[in-house]
C-alpha positions in Angstrom: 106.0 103.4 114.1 103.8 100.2 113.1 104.6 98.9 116.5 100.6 99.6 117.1 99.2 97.2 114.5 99.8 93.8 113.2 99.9 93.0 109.6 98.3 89.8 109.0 95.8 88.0 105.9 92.5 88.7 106.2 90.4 86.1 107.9 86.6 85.7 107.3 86.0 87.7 110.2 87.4 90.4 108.7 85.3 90.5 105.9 82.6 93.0 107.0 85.4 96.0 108.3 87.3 95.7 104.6 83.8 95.8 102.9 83.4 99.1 105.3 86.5 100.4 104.8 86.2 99.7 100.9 83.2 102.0 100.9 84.9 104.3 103.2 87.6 104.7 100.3 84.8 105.3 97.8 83.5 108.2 99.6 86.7 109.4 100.1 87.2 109.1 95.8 83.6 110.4 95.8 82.4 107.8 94.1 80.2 106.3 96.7 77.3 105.4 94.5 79.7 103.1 92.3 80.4 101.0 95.1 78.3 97.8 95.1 80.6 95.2 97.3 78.5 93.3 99.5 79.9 91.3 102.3 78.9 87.9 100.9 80.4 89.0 97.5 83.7 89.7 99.2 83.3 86.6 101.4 83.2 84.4 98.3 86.0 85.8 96.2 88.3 86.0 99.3 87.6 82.8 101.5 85.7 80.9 99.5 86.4 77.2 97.7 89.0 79.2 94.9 89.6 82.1 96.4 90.1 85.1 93.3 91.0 88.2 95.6 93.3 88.2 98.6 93.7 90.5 101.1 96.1 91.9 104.3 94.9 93.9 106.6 96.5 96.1 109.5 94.6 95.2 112.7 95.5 97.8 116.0 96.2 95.9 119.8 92.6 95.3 120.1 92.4 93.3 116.5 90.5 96.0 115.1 91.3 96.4 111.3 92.4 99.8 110.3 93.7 99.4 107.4 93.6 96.7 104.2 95.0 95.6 100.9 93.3 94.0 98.2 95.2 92.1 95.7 95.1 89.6 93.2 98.2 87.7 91.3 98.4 88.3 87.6 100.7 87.5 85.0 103.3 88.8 82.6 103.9 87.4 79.2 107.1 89.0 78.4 108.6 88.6 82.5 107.2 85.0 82.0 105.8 85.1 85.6 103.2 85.8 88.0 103.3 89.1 89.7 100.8 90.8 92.2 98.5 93.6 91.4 97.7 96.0 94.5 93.4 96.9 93.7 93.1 98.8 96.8 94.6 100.1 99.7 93.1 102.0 102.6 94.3 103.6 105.8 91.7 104.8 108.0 92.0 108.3 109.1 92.7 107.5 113.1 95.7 105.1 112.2 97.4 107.4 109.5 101.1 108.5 109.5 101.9 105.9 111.1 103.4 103.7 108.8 100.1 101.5 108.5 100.3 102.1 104.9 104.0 101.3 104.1 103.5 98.1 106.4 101.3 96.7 104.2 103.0 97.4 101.0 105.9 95.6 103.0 103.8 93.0 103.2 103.1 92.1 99.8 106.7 93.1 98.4 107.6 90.7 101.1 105.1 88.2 99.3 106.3 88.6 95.7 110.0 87.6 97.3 109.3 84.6 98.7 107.2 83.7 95.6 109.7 85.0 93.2 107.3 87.0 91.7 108.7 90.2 89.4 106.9 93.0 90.0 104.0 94.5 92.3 101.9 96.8 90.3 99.4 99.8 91.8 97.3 102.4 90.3 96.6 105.4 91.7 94.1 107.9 91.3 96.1 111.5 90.9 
């Protein structure tokens, strides 16, 4: 049912709908007064000169983001390789259940295959 969006990385035009949608997710954790990301911080860490953070996001017909995943690589000592750790991810409301979500986990288990990474980690809030 993802026929409706594309799952693509985030481009610097994207940067000011994740930013949104990031502070959409705090309200939603109620935690709006902890969120500080500015577009210019987000801009740097994810298309700047080393880029830190990474990010996918779900764009509808109209290239519209609806939906994102942050994510950085880490590493495990004991697996001996890199991995990728999911920070966020965000659906919003209009484009839920409809897959948007699972599409962009997809995505980045599709990542850690062609990379050979070992694991993809998330935390969740309960």
């Amino acid at each position: 049912m993802t026929s409706a969006v594309t799952i693509r990385p985030a481009r610097h035009d994207d940067v000011p709908a994740v930013v949104a949608m990031v502070h959409e997710l705090a309200e939603f954790e109620r935690a709006a007064d902890q969120c500080h990301l500015t577009e210019e911080q987000l801009r740097t860490a994810l298309c700047g000169p080393d880029p830190s953070v990474f990010a996918h996001v779900a764009a509808d017909a109209d290239e519209v983001p609806v939906g994102f995943a942050l994510w950085y690589v880490n590493f495990s000592t004991w697996e001996g390789t890199h991995g990728v750790h999911l920070e966020d991810l965000y659906v919003r409301p209009a484009a839920r259940g409809t897959g948007t979500g699972a599409a962009l986990l997809a995505a980045l288990a599709a990542i850690c295959v062609e990379r050979g990474y070992r694991r993809l980690e998330w935390v969740m809030l309960d």
